[in-house]
C-alpha positions as CSV (number, residue, x, y, z in Angstrom):
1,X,-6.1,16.5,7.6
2,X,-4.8,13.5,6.7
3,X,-3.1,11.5,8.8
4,X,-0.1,9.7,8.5
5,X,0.1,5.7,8.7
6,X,2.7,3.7,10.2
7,X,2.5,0.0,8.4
8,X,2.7,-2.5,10.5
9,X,3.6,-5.8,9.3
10,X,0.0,-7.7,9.4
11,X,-3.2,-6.5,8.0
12,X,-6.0,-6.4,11.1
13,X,-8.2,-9.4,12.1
14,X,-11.1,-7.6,10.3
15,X,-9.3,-7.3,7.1
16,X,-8.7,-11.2,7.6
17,X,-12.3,-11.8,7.4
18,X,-13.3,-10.2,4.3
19,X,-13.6,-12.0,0.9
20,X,-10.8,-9.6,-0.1
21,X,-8.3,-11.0,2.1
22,X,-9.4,-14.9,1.5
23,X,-8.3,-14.1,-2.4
24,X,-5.6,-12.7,-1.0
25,X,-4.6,-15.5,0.3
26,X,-5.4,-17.9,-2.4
27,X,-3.1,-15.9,-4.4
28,X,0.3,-16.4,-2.0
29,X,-0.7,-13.7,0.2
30,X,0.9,-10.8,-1.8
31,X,-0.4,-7.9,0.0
32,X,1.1,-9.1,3.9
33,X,4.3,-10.0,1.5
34,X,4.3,-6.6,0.3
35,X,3.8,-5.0,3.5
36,X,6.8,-7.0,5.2
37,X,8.8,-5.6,2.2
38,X,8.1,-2.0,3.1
39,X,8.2,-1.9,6.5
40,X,11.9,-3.4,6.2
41,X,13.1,-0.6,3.8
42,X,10.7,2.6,4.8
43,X,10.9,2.3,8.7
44,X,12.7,5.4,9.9
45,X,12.6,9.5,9.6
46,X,11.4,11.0,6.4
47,X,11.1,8.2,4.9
48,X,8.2,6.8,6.3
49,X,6.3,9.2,4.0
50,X,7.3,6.6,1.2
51,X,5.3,3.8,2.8
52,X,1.9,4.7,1.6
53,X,3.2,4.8,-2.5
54,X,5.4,1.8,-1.3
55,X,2.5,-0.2,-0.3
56,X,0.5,0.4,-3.3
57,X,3.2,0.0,-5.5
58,X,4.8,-3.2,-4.1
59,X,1.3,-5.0,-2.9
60,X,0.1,-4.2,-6.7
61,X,3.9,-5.8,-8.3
62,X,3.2,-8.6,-6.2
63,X,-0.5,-9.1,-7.2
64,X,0.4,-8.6,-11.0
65,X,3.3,-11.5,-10.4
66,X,1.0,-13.8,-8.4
67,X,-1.5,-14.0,-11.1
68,X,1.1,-14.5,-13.6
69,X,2.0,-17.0,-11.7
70,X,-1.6,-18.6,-11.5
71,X,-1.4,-19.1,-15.2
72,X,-1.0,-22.2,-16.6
73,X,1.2,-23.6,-19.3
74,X,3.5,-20.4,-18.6
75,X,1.4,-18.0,-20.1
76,X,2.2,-15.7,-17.6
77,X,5.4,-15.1,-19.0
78,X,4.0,-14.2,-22.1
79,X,2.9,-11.0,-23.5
80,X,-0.8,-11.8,-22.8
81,X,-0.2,-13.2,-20.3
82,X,1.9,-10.3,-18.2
83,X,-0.5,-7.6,-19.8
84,X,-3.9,-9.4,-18.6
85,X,-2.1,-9.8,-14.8
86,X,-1.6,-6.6,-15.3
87,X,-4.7,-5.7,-16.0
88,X,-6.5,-7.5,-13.4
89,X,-4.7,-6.4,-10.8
90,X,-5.3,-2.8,-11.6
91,X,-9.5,-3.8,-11.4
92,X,-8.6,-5.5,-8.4
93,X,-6.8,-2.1,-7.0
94,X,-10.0,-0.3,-8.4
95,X,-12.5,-2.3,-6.4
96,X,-10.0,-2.2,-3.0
97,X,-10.2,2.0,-3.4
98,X,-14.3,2.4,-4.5
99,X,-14.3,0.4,-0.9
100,X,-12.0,2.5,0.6
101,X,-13.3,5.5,-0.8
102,X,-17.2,4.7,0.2
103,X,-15.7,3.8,3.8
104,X,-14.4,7.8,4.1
105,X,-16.9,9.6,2.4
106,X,-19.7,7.8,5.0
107,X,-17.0,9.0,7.5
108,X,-17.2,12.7,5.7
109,X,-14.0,13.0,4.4
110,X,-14.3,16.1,1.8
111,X,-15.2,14.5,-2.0
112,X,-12.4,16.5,-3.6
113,X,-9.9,14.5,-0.9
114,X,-11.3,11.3,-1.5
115,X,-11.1,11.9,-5.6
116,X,-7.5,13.1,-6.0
117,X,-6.1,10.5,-2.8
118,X,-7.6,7.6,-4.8
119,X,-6.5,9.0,-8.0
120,X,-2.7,8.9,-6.5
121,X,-3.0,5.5,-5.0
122,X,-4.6,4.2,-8.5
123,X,-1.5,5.7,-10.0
124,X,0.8,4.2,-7.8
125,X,-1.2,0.7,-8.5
126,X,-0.5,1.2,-12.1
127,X,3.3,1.6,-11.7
128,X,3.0,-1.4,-9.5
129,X,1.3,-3.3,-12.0
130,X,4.1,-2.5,-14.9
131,X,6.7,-3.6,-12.8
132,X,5.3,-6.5,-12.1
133,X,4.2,-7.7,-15.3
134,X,7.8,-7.1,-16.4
135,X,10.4,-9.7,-15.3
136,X,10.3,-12.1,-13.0
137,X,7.1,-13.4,-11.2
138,X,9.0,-14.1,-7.8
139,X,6.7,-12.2,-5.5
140,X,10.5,-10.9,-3.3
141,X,12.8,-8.1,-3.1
142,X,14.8,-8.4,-6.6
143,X,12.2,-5.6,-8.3
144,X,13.3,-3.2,-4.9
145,X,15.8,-0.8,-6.7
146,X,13.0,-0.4,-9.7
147,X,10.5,-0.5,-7.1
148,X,13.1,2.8,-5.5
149,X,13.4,4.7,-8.6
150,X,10.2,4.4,-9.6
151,X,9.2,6.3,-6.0
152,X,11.0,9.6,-7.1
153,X,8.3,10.1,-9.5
154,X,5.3,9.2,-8.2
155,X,2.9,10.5,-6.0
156,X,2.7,10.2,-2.1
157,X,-1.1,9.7,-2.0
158,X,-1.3,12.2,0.8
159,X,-3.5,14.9,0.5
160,X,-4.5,17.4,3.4
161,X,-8.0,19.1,4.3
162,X,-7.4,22.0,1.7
163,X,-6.7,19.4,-1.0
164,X,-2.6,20.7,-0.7
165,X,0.2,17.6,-0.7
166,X,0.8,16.3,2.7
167,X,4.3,15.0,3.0
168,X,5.9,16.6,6.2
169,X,7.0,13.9,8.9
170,X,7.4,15.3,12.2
171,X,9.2,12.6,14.8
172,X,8.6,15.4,17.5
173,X,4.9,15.0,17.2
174,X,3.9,12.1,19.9
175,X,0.5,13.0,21.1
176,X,-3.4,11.9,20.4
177,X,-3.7,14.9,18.3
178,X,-0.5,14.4,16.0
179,X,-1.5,14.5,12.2
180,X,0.5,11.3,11.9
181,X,-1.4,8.1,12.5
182,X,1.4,5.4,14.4
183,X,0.3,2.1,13.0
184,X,-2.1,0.8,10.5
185,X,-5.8,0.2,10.9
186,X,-6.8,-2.8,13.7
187,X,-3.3,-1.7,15.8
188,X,-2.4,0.5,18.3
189,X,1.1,2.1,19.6
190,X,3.0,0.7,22.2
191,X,3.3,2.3,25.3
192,X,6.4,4.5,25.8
193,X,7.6,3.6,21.7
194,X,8.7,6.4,19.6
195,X,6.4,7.4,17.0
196,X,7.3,5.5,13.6
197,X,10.1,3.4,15.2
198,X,10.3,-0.2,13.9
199,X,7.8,-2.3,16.0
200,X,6.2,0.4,17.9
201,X,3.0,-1.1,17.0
202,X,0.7,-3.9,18.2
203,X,-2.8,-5.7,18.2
204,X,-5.8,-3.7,19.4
């Protein structure tokens, strides 16, 4: 099964290292941006289970936005120029889940998971990328209400072992063995936090 992630508010020192993350930064930092955004608005109760389509959606608005911004002469605000950001960004997202997706299938992660998870986040990506192509360029929280609506009607990008939508939060569920992952990848829970609580996670 799947298990539910927590974000925490920095990516991990390994992320920091890879090529991924140095574009990341040469582009304004979008993604930690992004991640700051969520974990302000998607912190508590059900809906934590918004985080994962959050983060793809916002990280991927923010990307689109940055490279608009990147443009010169303010061609980013032009129809070219907001449909190649958009563009771009959605390779960009492509290349971050064929990476992703190699990392769990070497893990064993069933092929048919792998498949329809990626297919959800790439969706979410998309929407991402629309919203930010349209509007501003400001990489901040004046898209949030789209960013809200938009939610409703996209998927979770949780998927369980049988392939079946996973989006059940369970705050009662506090042990190793709990299908909910506490924090994001290079962090750990602190000792004696609640499970999904706002800063409940740290630095391996």
């Amino acid at each position: 099964m799947r298990k539910k992630r927590k974000v925490c508010n920095k990516m991990s020192p390994f992320q920091q290292k890879t090529l991924e993350s140095k574009v990341n930064k040469w582009m304004g930092d979008p993604k930690n941006k992004a991640i700051e955004n969520v974990v302000s608005r998607y912190d508590k109760g059900n809906t934590i289970d918004k985080q994962d389509a959050a983060r793809h959606v916002t990280s991927s608005q923010y990307t689109t936005e940055s490279l608009r911004k990147k443009m010169p002469f303010g061609i980013g605000n032009s129809i070219i120029g907001r449909g190649s950001a958009a563009v771009v960004s959605n390779l960009m997202g492509l290349g971050h889940e064929a990476k992703g997706a190699y990392g769990q299938y070497k893990r064993g992660k069933p092929v048919v998971n792998i498949i329809k998870e990626s297919v959800e986040d790439l969706t979410n990506n998309f929407a991402g990328s629309v919203i930010g192509a349209t509007g501003n360029s400001s990489m901040n929280k004046s898209k949030n209400k789209i960013v809200d609506k938009a939610l409703n009607y996209l998927p979770d990008g949780m998927v369980d072992d049988k392939g079946k939508k996973n989006n059940r939060y369970n705050p009662k569920q506090k042990d190793s063995s709990s299908p909910i992952k506490a924090c994001w990848d290079g962090f750990k829970r602190k000792p004696g936090t609640t499970l999904g609580a706002k800063g409940s996670c740290e630095k391996k």
